[in-house]
KEFI-971428 format. One record per residue (C-alpha): x, y, z; residue in one letter. Coordinates in steps of 0.05 Angstrom, whole numbers, padded with zeros to 5 digits, always signed. Layout:
// residues N
XYZA ...
This chain:
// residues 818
+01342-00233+00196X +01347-00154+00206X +01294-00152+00141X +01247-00203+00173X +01247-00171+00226X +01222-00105+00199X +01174-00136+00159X +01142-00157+00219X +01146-00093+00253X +01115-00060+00193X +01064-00130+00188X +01036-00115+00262X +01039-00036+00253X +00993-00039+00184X +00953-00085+00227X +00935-00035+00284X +00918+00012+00235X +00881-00025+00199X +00851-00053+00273X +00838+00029+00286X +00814+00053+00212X +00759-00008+00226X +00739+00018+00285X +00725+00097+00255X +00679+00074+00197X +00620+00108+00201X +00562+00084+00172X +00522+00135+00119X +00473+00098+00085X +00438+00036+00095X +00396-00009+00048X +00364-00078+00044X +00323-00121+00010X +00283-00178+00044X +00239-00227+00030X +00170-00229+00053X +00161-00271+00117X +00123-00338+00120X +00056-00354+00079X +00004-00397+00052X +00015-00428-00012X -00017-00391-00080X -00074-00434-00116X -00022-00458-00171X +00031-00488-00117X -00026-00534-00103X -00018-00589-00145X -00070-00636-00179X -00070-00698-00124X -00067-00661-00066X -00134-00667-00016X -00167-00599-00003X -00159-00560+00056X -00202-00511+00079X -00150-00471+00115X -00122-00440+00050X -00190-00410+00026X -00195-00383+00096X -00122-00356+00102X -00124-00330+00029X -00086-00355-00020X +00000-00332-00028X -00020-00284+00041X +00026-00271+00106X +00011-00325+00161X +00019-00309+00240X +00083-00338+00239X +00108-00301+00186X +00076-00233+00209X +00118-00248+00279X +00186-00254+00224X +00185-00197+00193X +00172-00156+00255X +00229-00188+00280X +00274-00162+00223X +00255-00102+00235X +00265-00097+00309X +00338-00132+00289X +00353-00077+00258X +00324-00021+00296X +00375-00057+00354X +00430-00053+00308X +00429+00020+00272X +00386+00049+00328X +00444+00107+00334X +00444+00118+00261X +00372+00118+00251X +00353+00158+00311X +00299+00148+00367X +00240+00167+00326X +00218+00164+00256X +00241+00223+00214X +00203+00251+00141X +00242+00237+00090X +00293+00184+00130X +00265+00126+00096X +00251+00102+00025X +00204+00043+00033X +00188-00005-00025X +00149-00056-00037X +00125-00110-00101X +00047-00099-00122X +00032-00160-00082X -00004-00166-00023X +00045-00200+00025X +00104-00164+00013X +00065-00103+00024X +00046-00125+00084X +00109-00148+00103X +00138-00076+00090X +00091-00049+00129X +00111-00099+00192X +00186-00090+00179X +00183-00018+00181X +00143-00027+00253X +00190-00058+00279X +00243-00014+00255X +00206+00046+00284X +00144+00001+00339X +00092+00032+00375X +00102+00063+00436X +00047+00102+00489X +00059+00176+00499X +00047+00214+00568X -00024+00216+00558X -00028+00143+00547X -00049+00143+00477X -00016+00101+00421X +00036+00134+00380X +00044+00100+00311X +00100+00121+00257X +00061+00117+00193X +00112+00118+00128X +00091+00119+00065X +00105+00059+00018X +00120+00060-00056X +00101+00009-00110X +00104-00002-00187X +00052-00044-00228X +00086-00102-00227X +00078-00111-00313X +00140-00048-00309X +00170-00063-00242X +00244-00082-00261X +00270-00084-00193X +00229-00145-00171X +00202-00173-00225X +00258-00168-00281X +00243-00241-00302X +00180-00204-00340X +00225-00180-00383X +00227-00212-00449X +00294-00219-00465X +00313-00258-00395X +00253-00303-00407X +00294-00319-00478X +00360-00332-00448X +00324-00367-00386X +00294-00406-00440X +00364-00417-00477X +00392-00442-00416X +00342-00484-00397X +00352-00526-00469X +00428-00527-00462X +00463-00592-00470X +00483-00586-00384X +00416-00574-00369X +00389-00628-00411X +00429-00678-00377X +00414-00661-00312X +00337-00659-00329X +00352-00740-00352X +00394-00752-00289X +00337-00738-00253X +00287-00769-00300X +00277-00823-00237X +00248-00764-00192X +00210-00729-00236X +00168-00793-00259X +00170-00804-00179X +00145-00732-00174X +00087-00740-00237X +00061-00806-00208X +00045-00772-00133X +00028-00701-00146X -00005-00706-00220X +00040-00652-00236X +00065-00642-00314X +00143-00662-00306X +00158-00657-00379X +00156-00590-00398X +00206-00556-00353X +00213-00611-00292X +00268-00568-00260X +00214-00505-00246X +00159-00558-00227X +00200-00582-00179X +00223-00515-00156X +00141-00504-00148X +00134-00548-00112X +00191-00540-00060X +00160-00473-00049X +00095-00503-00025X +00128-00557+00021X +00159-00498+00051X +00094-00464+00063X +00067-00534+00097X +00121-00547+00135X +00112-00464+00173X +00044-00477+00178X +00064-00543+00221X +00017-00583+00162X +00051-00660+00151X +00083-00662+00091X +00053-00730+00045X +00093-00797+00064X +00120-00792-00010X +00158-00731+00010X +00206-00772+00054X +00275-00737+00077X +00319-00777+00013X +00258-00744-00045X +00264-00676+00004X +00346-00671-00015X +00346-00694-00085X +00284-00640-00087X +00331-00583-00047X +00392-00596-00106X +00341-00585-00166X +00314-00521-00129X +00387-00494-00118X +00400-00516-00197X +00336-00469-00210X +00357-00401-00174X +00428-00418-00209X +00401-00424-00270X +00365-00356-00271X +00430-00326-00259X +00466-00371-00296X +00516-00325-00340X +00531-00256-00335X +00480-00235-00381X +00416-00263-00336X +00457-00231-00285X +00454-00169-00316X +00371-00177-00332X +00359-00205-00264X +00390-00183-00191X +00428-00130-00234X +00364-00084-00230X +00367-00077-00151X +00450-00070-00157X +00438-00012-00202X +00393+00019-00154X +00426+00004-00105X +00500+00046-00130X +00444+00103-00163X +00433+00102-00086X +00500+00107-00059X +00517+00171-00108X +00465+00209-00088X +00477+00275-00063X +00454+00275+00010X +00415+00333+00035X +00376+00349+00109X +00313+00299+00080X +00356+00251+00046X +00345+00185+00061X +00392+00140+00116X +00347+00073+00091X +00328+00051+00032X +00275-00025+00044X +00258-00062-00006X +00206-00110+00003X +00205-00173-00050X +00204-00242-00061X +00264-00299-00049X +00280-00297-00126X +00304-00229-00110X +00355-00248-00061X +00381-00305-00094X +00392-00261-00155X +00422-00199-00123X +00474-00247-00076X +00496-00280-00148X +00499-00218-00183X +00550-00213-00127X +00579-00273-00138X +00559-00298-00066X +00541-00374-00060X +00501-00357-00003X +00435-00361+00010X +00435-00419-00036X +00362-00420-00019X +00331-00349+00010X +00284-00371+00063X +00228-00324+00097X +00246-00272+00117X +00320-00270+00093X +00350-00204+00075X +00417-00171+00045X +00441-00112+00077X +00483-00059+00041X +00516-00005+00078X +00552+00045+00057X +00616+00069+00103X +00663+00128+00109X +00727+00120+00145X +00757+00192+00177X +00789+00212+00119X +00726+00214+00078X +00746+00156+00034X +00677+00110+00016X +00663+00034+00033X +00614-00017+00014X +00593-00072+00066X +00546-00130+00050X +00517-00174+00105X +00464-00232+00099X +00402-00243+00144X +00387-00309+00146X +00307-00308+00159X +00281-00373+00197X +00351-00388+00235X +00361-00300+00254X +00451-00308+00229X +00471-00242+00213X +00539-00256+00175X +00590-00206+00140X +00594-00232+00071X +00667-00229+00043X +00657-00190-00027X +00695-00233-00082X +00761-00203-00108X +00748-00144-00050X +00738-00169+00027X +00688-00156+00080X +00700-00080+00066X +00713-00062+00003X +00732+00008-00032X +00673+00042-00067X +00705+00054-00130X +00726-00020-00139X +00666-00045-00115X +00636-00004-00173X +00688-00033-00223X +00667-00103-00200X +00598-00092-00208X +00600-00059-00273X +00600-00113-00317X +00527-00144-00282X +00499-00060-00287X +00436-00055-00343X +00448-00009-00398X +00388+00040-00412X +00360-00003-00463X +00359-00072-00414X +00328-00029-00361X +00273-00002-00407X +00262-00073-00427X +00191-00078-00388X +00171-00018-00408X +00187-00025-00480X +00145-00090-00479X +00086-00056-00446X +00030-00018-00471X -00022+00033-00442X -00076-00017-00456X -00038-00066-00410X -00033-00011-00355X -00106+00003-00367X -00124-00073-00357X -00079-00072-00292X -00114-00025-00263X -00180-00028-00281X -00212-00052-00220X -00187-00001-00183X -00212+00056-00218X -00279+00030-00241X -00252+00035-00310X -00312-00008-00360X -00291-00064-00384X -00255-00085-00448X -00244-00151-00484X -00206-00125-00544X -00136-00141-00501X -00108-00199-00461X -00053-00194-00399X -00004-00252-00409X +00015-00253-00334X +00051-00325-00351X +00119-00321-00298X +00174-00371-00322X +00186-00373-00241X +00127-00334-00198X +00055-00313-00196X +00028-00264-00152X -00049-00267-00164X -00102-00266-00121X -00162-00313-00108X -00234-00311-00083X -00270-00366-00041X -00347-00386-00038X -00381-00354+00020X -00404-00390+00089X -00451-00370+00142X -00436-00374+00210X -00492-00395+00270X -00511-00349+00330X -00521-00414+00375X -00537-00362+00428X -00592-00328+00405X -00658-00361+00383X -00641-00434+00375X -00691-00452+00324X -00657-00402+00275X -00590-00409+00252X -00547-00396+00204X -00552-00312+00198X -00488-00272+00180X -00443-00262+00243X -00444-00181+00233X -00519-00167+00261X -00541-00121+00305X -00568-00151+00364X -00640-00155+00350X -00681-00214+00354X -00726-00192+00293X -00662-00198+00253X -00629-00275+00272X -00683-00306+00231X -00655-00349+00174X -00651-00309+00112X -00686-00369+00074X -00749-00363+00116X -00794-00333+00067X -00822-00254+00080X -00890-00265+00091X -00866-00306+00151X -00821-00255+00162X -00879-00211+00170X -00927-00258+00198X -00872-00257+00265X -00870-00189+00264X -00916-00173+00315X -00892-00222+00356X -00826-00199+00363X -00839-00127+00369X -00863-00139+00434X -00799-00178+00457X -00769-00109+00418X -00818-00051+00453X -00750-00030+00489X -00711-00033+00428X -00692+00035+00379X -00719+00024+00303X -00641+00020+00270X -00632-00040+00312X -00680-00077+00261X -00616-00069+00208X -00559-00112+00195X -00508-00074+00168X -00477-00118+00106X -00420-00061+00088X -00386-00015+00110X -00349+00055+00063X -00307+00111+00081X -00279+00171+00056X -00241+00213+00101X -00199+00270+00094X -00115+00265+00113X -00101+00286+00178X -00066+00357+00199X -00008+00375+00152X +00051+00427+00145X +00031+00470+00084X +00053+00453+00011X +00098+00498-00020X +00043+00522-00064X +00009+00552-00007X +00074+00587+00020X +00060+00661-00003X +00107+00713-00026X +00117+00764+00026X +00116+00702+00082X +00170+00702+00121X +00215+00640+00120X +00199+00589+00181X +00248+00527+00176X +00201+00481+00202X +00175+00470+00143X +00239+00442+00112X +00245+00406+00169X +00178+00365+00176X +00170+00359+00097X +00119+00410+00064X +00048+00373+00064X +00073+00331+00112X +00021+00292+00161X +00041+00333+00242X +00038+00296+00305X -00028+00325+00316X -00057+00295+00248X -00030+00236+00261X -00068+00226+00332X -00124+00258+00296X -00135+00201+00242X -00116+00138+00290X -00179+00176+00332X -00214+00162+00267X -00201+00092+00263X -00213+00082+00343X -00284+00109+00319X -00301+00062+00266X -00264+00001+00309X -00318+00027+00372X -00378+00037+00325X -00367-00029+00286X -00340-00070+00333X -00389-00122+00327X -00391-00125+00253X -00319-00129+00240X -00287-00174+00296X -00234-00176+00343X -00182-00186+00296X -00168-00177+00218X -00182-00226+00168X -00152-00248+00099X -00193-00199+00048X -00242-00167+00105X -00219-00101+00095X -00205-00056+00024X -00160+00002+00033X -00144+00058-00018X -00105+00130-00019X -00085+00174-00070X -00015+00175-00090X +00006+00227-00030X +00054+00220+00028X -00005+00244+00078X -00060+00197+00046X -00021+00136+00048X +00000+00150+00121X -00065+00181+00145X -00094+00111+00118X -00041+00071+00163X -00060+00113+00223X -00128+00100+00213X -00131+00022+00191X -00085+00026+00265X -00150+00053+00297X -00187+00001+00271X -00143-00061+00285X -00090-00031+00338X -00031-00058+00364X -00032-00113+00425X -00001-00158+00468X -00008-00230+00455X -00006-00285+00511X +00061-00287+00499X +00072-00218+00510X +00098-00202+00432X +00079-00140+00402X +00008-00167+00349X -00007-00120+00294X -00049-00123+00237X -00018-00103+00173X -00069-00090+00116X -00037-00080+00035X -00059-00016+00014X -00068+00002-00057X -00058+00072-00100X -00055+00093-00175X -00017+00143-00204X -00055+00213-00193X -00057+00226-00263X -00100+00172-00275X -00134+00178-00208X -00210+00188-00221X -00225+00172-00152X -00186+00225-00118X -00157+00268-00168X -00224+00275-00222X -00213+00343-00230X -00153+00335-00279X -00202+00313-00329X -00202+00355-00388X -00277+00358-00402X -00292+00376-00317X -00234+00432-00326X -00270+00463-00385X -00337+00458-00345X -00298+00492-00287X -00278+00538-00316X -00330+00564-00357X -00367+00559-00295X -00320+00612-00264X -00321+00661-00317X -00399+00659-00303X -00437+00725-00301X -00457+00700-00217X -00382+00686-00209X -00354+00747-00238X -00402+00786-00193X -00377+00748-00124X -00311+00769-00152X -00329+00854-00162X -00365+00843-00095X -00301+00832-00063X -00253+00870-00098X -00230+00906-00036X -00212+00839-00001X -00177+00811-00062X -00135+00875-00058X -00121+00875+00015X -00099+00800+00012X -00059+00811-00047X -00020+00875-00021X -00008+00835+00049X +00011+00774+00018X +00035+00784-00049X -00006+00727-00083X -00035+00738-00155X -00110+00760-00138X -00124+00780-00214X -00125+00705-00254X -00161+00669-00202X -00182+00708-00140X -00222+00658-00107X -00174+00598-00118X -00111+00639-00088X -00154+00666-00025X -00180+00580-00021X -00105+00566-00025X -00095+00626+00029X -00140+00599+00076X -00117+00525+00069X -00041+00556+00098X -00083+00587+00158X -00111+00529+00172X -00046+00491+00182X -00013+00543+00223X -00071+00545+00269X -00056+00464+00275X +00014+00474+00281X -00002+00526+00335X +00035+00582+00302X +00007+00654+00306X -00024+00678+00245X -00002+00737+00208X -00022+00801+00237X -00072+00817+00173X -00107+00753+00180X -00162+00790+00236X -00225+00753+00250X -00262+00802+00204X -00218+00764+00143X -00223+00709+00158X -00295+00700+00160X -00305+00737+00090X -00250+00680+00060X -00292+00634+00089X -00354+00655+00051X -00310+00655-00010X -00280+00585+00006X -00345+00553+00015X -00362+00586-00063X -00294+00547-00088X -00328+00477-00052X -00396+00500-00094X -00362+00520-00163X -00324+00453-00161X -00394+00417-00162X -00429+00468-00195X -00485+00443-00233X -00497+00365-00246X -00438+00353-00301X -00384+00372-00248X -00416+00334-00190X -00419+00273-00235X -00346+00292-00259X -00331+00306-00196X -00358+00274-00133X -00392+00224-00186X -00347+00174-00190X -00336+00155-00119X -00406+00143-00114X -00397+00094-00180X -00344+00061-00139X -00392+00055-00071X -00449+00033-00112X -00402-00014-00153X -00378-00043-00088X -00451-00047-00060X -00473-00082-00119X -00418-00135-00114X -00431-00209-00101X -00410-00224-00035X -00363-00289-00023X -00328-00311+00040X -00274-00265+00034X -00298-00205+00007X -00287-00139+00045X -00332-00116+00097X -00311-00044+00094X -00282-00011+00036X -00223+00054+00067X -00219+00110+00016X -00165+00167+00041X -00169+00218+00004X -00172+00302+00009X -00220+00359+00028X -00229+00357-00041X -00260+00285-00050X -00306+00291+00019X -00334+00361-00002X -00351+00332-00071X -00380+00269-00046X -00426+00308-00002X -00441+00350-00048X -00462+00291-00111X -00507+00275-00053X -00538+00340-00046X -00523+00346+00023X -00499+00419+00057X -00453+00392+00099X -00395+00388+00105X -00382+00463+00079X -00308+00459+00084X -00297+00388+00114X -00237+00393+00164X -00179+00353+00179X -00193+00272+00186X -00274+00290+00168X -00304+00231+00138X -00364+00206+00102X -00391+00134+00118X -00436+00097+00083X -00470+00045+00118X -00507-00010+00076X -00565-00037+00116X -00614-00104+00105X -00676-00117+00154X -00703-00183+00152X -00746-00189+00098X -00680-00185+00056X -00689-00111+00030X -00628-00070+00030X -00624+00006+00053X -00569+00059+00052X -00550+00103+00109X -00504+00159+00107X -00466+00191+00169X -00409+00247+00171X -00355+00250+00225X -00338+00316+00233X -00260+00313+00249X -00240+00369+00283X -00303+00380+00330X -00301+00291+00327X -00383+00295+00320X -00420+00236+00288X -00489+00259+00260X -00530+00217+00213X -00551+00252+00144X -00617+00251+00113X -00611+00233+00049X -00653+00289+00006X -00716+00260-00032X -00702+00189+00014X -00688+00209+00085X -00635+00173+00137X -00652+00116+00116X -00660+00099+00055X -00680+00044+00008X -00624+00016-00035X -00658+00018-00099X -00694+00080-00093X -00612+00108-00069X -00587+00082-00125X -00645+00110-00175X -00634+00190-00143X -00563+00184-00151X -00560+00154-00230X -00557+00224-00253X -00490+00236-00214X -00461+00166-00243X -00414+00179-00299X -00416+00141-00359X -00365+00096-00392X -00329+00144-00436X -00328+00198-00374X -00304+00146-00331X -00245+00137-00392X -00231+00214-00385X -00166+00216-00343X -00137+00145-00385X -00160+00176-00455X -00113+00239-00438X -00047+00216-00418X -00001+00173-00456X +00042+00119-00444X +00108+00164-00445X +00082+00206-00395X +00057+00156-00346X +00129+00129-00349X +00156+00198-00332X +00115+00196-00279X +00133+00141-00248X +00203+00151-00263X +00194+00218-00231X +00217+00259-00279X +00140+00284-00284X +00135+00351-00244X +00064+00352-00209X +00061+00418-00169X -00007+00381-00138X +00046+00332-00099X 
C-alpha cells in the first residue's frame, strides 16, 4: 500500500510538471499549408451531359468565388487572432515566406490569407495602409512541393496501385455506380472510374458553394457511395510508403529543412503555403493522420515548432477544418499532441525524399519545356517542334477564354445599342459599331453641335489600357552601400532594396490615379481576367505591384460590414530570362554597351570629368577607374534613397555635386539606349509586348489593362524606344501609360501619358513624327524599327542552360542584381 501510494504521489507530481512545462512552450516557428478557398469548377470537371451555364464563362473557369475570397480571409484573420503576439502588430521584411502553386486561385488566395494575417488599417492621416509581401512561385512542370504527382515515377506506382488485385475489386464492387454515373453524366467510367468519380465530386462541391442544385440523379444515397470512392482516391495516392515518400513527403521535407534553419534578425516566424486539397490530404497521411479524410476549402495544417525553458525543441500539428472553422490538436502517431523534435524527425524519416526522388521533376524536364511554359509571357516566337504533356493523373490547373459580349447603354441614345460599356461619354461615340462609316460620317455634323461644349479626346473610346511604372521608394541595395560609408543599422533592419513606408503610400497613390482616371472604363469592382499584372522577380516589384493593383481596386466595406478586397494573381519569370525587365543581360546588348562606352564621345565625357571622378572616389572609396559613370549612377541611386528615407546626406554630396552626377546620370539613361540596336535590345521589347497585346483579339474576358512593374531602368528605356526626352531619370513610382483609343468610325489611335511620381504630374506625350494622338497603324509602322526580331527576342533563353536555371531557382544562383 506504502508503494501505491508513492506511485501516486510521484503520478500527480510528473503531472504538474508536465501541467507547468505545457504552459512555458514558446512558440518559434510557425508554418502551414492551406488549400485555396471556394471556386468555380475548371472546363474538364464539366462533364459531357451537363446543360451550359453562363455563370462559369463569366466567373472564369477553376477561379476564387466571393464566398471563397470571404474563406480565406477568414484563415488568415484566424490566425492573426491566434499568433498575433508571436507575429507582432505589423508586418515585418523578412517575417514571412509566402508561397504559392502557378495557378491563379491559390495565388489569389495567398494573397487574401496573408491580408488577413496582416489587414488594412487607416493611418492618422486617413489614408490606407496596405502590407504588401512578396509571394514566391515555381513553374508548376518542376514544382515538387505541390505538384509531386508530375513526377514520373509516382504516376507509375499510382498507376501500379490503381491495377492491384484490392483496387480491382473495389472498381467491380462499384461497377453498379459507375454505369449509374456513365448513363447521367456521359462521362468515360472505364478507364480509371475511381478518378472520374473523384472529378466529379470536386465539381458537386463547387455547385453546391455556389448555392447551384445539384441534378436529381445526385440524390443523398449516389452522394455517399460517391464521398467513399473519393476518400478511396486520396488514399490511394498515398497508398504505401513509397507514394508517401513522392507525394506529401515533398512539403514534410521542407517543412524539417525549415525547422533547422539557423534563425537570424530577418529570419522568417511563417512560412504559407498556398496549394490545392491533394496537398493536404497527402501531407496529413504522410503523417499518418486519418484526418481530413476529405480537405475541404479552405482547410489547412498548421506546424509549429516549440521550445520549452530548457531549450529542448517540439513539434505541434493542428488541423483547420475550412467550411466548418474546428481548429483541432492532432495527436502525432507513436508521439502525442507534442512531440520531441528529434523523434518526430525519426518518425518522419522513412516518408523524407532522397536527392534523386526530389530531383525527379527536374530530371524529367527540359529547357524546351520551360521555354514553352513561359512563352506567353515573354513574347518568346513560337515553336511547334515540342509538345507539353500537361496530362495530371489527379488535377489540371489551365486556364480558359470565353467569346466576347457587348453590353447596351439603355441610357444614352435609345436607337443605338449595343457599344462597349468602357466609353467615354460622348454621344458621337454610342453609335453601334456595325453602323457603317459613311453613316458614321454622314451624323457627324449633327452631333457636333449636340458636342460644341465637348473637348476633342472625348470623341475616343479607350479599348486598353498599359502601364509601366517604376517600384516605389526603397532602402539601398548593398551594391550601392560604398566603402568609406559609415554603418547605419537600418538597413539590416528594413531589408536592403526594400520597398519604405513612404514607397509604399507612394505606389497605392499610383493606383488611386489610374482607379480616378479610368474609373469609368474599368468598373466598380474586379472581374475574372479584366486585369494582367506582371513584375520582375524582385521583392519591391512584386510588392510595389500589390500596392498599386490596391489603388486600383481598394479595400471596402460590404453591406455586411466584412472587409471586400480584390485579389489579382500576379505573374513573374526568373530575371535571367526576363526580357521584359531585365534585357540588358543579353549578351549581344552587353557587347553593344559596351563598345558603346569605350566610344571616342564617351571616353571624352569621362576626361571631362576626371576631377569629379577623383573627388567621388577619394570621399567614397568606390572604383572610379573601370566604369566611372556606372559607379557615380550607382552613387546617385544611394542619395536618392537617403533623401526618401530622410537621412542627411554625406557632407561631400554639396549641391554643386550633385548636379554634375546628374548630367552624368542622365548620359548612363542615354548610353543604355544609345543608338537603335540597344533601344530595340533594350526598351524594344516592351513595346513588342504592348503592341502584341494591342494586336490581340479581344474576347469577353480578356484584360482591359495590362500592369507592368518594373525599374527606372525599364521606364527610361521605354521612353526612350519612343524617342521621347522625358523622363530623364524617371523617379520613384513614375510610370508610362499607354492608352489605346477607337473613335467611331472604328479606327484605332495610340496615346501616350507619363506620371511623373515624385512631383505626381500627369502630362500627355507627343508622340515624335505622330503627335498625342496618334494613329495605330502609323504607331505601329515608326516603332517597327525598335521591335526586336525572333532570334533577339531568343537572346536571354539561347544563353542560359537548364542547370543554371535550376540553380536559380534553387537559389544557389548568386545574382548581385537581387
Amino acid at each position: 500500500m506504502i508503494r501505491i501510494k508513492v506511485y501516486v504521489e510521484i503520478f500527480f507530481l510528473l503531472t504538474l510538471i508536465v501541467q507547468s512545462t505545457k504552459a512555458n512552450y514558446e512558440l518559434e516557428l510557425l508554418q502551414i499549408v492551406f488549400r485555396h478557398g471556394d471556386r468555380t469548377p475548371s472546363e474538364e470537371e464539366l462533364y459531357p451531359t451537363l446543360a451550359y451555364n453562363p455563370i462559369y464563362e463569366s466567373l472564369g473557369y477553376g477561379q476564387l468565388t466571393e464566398v471563397g475570397k470571404i474563406r480565406e480571409f477568414r484563415l488568415g484573420a484566424m490566425l492573426r487572432r491566434r499568433y498575433s503576439t508571436f507575429l507582432g502588430g505589423s508586418h515585418k521584411y523578412g517575417s514571412v515566406f509566402a508561397y504559392s502553386s502557378d495557378v491563379e486561385r491559390t495565388k489569389m488566395s495567398l494573397q487574401l490569407v496573408l491580408a488577413g494575417l496582416y489587414p488594412p488599417t487607416l493611418s492618422e492621416e486617413g489614408r490606407i495602409l496596405l502590407s504588401p509581401i512578396a509571394a514566391n512561385y515555381l513553374p508548376t512542370i518542376v514544382d515538387n512541393l505541390l505538384f509531386p504527382i508530375r513526377c514520373p515515377a509516382f504516376r507509375d506506382e499510382y498507376r501500379k496501385t490503381k491495377n492491384s488485385p484490392l483496387i480491382q475489386k473495389k472498381i467491380s464492387q462499384n461497377k453498379r455506380l459507375f454505369e449509374y454515373l456513365a448513363m447521367h453524366t456521359g462521362l468515360n467510367m472505364t478507364s480509371d472510374p475511381i478518378y472520374s468519380t473523384y472529378v466529379l465530386h470536386i465539381f458537386f462541391t463547387t455547385q453546391k458553394s455556389m448555392n447551384i442544385a445539384l441534378p436529381k440523379w445526385a440524390t443523398e444515397d449516389v452522394q455517399r457511395k460517391i464521398m467513399t470512392l473519393v476518400k478511396l482516391e486520396y488514399d490511394i495516392q498515398s497508398y504505401n510508403t513509397l507514394l508517401k515518400r513522392l507525394n506529401g513527403g515533398f512539403l514534410l521535407k521542407e517543412f524539417i529543412k525549415n525547422m533547422d534553419m539557423k534563425k537570424d534578425i530577418r529570419s522568417p516566424k511563417i512560412y504559407v503555403y498556398s496549394g490545392h486539397e491533394i496537398n493536404i490530404a497527402a501531407f496529413a497521411r504522410a503523417h499518418n493522420l486519418i484526418k481530413p479524410e476529405i480537405p475541404s476549402f479552405g482547410s489547412a495544417i498548421m506546424v509549429e515548432t516549440l521550445r520549452n525553458s530548457i531549450g529542448q525543441k517540439f513539434v505541434k500539428i493542428l488541423h483547420w477544418s475550412g467550411v466548418t472553422e474546428e481548429l483541432i490538436t492532432y495527436t502525432i502517431p507513436k508521439c502525442g499532441e507534442i512531440c520531441p523534435y528529434e523523434q518526430y524527425v525519426r518518425l518522419m524519416q522513412h516518408v523524407i525524399p532522397s536527392k534523386e526522388e526530389s530531383d525527379c521533376l527536374w530530371n524529367s524536364t527540359s529547357k524546351e519545356m520551360l521555354r514553352l511554359y513561359y512563352a506567353g509571357q515573354l513574347n518568346l516566337p513560337k515553336i511547334y517542334k515540342y509538345v507539353l504533356n500537361f496530362e495530371i493523373p489527379i488535377v489540371s490547373s489551365a486556364q480558359h477564354s470565353v467569346p466576347s459580349y457587348f453590353f447596351s447603354y439603355k441610357n444614352k441614345l435609345i436607337f443605338f445599342l449595343n457599344c462597349y460599356q468602357h466609353h467615354f461619354k460622348s454621344y458621337l461615340c454610342i453609335i453601334q459599331k456595325m453602323i457603317r462609316i459613311k453613316v458614321c460620317v454622314q451624323l457627324f455634323w449633327f452631333f457636333l453641335i449636340l458636342q460644341s461644349t465637348k473637348s476633342k479626346k472625348e470623341d475616343y473610346e479607350v479599348e486598353l489600357v498599359q502601364v509601366v511604372f517604376r517600384h516605389g521608394d526603397r532602402t539601398p541595395t548593398k551594391s550601392e552601400l560604398y566603402k568609406k560609408l559609415a554603418y547605419n543599422p537600418i538597413y539590416d533592419s528594413l531589408g536592403y532594396g526594400q520597398l519604405t513606408e513612404a514607397g509604399k503610400i507612394r505606389e497605392f497613390r499610383l493606383g488611386a490615379i489610374l482607379r480616378k482616371r479610368y474609373r469609368a472604363f474599368l468598373g466598380d469592382h474586379h472581374k475574372y481576367g479584366s486585369v494582367y499584372a506582371y513584375s520582375s522577380d524582385i521583392d519591391r516589384t512584386k510588392m510595389s505591384l500589390q500596392l498599386v493593383l490596391g489603388g486600383l481596386y481598394p479595400p471596402k466595406l460590404n453591406k455586411e460590414g466584412h472587409l471586400e478586397l480584390s485579389p489579382i494573381a500576379t505573374h513573374y519569370v526568373p530575371l535571367i530570362l526576363d526580357n521584359l525587365m531585365f534585357p540588358m543581360l543579353c549578351p549581344a546588348y552587353l557587347k553593344e554597351y559596351i563598345k558603346t562606352k569605350v566610344s571616342s564621345s564617351v571616353r571624352a565625357t569621362i576626361s571631362k570629368n576626371k576631377k569629379l571622378f577623383q573627388y567621388l572616389a577619394n570621399y567614397t572609396g568606390s572604383d572610379m577607374i573601370l566604369d566611372p559613370i556606372f559607379s557615380t549612377y550607382k552613387l546617385h541611386h544611394f542619395l536618392t534613397t537617403q533623401e526618401s528615407m530622410n537621412i542627411t546626406l554625406p557632407e561631400w554630396a554639396t549641391k554643386d555635386v550633385q548636379r554634375k552626377m546628374d548630367s552624368l546620370v542622365k548620359l548612363e539613361y542615354d548610353i543604355q539606349s544609345h543608338n537603335t540596336i540597344m533601344k530595340r535590345l533594350n526598351g524594344g521589347f516592351l513595346v513588342k509586348e504592348f503592341i502584341k497585346n494591342m494586336d490581340a483579339k479581344k474576347t469577353r474576358n480578356s484584360p482591359k489593362i495590362y500592369v507592368y512593374s518594373g525599374h527606372e531602368v525599364n521606364v527610361a528605356a521605354f521612353a526612350k524606344a519612343h524617342d521621347l526626352t522625358k523622363p530623364e531619370m524617371p523617379f520613384f513610382g513614375s510610370a508610362i501609360i499607354v492608352e489605346k483609343l477607337r473613335n467611331c468610325a472604328g479606327k484605332q489611335f495610340v496615346r501616350m501619358l507619363h506620371w511623373s511620381g515624385v512631383e505626381e504630374k500627369l502630362t500627355t506625350y507627343a508622340i515624335p513624327n505622330c503627335g498625342e494622338i496618334c494613329p495605330y497603324e502609323k504607331y505601329v509602322r515608326h516603332m517597327k524599327r525598335v521591335i526586336p526580331s525572333d532570334e533577339e527576342s531568343d537572346c536571354l533563353w539561347n544563353n542560359v542552360s537548364l542547370g543554371k536555371l535550376r540553380r536559380y531557382y534553387t537559389g544557389l544562383l548568386d545574382l548581385i542584381t537581387k
